[in-house]
C-alpha positions in Angstrom: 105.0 88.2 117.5 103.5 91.7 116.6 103.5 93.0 113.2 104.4 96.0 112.9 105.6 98.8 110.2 105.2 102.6 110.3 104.0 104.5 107.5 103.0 108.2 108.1 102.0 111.0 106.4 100.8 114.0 107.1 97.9 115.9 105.7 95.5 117.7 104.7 95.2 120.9 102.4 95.6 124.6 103.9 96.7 123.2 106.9 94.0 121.3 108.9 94.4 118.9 111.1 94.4 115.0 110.8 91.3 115.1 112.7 89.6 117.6 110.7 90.2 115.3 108.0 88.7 112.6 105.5 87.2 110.4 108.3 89.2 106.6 108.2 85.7 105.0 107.5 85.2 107.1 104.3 88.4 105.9 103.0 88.1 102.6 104.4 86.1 100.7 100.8 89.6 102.6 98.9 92.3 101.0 100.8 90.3 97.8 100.8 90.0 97.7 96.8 93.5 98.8 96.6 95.0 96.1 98.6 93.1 93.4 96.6 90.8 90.9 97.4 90.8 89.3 100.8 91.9 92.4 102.5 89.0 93.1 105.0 89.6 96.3 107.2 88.9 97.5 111.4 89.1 100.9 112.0 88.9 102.6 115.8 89.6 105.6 116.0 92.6 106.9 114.4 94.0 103.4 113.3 92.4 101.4 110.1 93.8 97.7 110.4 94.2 95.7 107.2 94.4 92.0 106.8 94.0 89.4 104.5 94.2 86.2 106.7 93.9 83.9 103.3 96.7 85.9 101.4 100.1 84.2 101.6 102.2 84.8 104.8 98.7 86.7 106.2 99.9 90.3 105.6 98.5 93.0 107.9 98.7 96.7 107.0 97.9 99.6 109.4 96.8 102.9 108.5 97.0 105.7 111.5 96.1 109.2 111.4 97.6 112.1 113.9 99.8 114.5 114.6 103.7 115.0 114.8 104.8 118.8 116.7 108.4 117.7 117.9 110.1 119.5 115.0 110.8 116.2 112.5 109.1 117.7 109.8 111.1 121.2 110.1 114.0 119.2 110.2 113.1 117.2 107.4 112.2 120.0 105.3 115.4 122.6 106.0 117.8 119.3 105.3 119.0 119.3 109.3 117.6 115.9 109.3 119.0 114.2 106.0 116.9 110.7 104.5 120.5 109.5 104.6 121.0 110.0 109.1 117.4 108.2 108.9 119.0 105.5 106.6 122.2 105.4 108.8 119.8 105.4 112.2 117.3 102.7 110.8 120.7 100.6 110.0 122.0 100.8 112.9 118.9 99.1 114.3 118.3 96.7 112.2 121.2 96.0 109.2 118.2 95.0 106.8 116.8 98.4 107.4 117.0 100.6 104.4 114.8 104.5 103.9 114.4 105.8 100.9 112.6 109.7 100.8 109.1 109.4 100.0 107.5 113.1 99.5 104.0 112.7 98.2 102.6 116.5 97.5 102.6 119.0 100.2 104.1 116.6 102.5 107.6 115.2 103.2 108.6 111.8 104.6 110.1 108.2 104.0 109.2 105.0 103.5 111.6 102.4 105.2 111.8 98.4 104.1 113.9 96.0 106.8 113.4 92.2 107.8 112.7 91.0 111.2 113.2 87.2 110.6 111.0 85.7 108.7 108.9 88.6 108.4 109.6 91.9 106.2 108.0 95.1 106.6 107.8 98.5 105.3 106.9 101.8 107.0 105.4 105.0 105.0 105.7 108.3 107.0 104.3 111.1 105.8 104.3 115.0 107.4 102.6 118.0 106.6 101.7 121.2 109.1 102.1 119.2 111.9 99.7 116.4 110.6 101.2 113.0 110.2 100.0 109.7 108.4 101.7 106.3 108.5 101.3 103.3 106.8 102.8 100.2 108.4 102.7 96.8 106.3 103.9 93.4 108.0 104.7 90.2 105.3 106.1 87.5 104.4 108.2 88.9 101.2 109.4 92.4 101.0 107.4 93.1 98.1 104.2 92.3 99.7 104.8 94.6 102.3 106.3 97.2 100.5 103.7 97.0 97.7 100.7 97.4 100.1 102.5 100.4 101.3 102.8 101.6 97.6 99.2 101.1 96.9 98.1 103.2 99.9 100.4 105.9 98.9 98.7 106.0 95.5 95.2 105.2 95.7 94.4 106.6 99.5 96.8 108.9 101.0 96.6 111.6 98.4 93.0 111.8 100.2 94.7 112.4 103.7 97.7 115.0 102.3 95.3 117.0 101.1 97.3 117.0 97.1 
């Protein structure tokens, strides 16, 4: 079974691209000490994958960098595209589903929570000037997964948004 959560947000300050960025690997020893111990981390490319194979349930967390131009994050931002049709949306995919708004700085986004059996996961997106950041965590409790997304949102992405 894949594990899988989205998490983006989008960067950086005055405007520049995800790939002009903070490079993963420089950020890569921060989202490792704030996950926790046993969290060891592969990045390629624009993805960073977090795991912690002797944490309970094995959570993963993935961190990806890019871009977003199809007009979300005007959407988002002039209220055409509510967090509560994302809420209704997410529902109607998965009843567990719930999004919350989840603006951090510069950017806009949301951060969703659902189960998928015996797994929960939680999904940070996060949009700015056409740059996008996500942070997907897979678990076996809700509050492991959401909590890894929480940490990332405080200890790393500021570094991405550009705050």
């Amino acid at each position: 079974m894949r594990w899988w959560m989205a998490l983006a947000g989008v960067m950086l300050a005055n405007g520049a691209r995800a790939q002009d960025g903070p490079a993963l690997a420089a950020l890569e020893a921060r989202a490792v000490a704030a996950l926790g111990a046993g969290y060891v981390a592969q990045i390629e490319g624009d993805r960073m994958t977090l795991t912690c194979a002797a944490c309970d349930g094995a959570p993963m967390v993935e961190l990806r960098v890019g871009r977003q131009e199809d007009g979300t994050e005007g959407r988002l931002r002039s209220g055409a595209t509510s967090i509560t049709v994302l809420d209704q949306q997410c529902r109607g995919r998965n009843p567990t589903c719930r999004v919350e708004g989840a603006d951090l700085g510069p950017a806009v986004g949301w951060v969703s929570a659902y189960r998928a059996g015996a797994i929960a996961g939680s999904t940070l997106v996060l949009l700015r000037d056409g740059a996008m950041v996500i942070a997907r965590s897979v678990a076996a409790s809700p509050e492991v997964a959401r909590g890894n997304v929480e940490r990332l949102r405080a200890e790393v992405l500021p570094a991405l948004i550009g705050r």
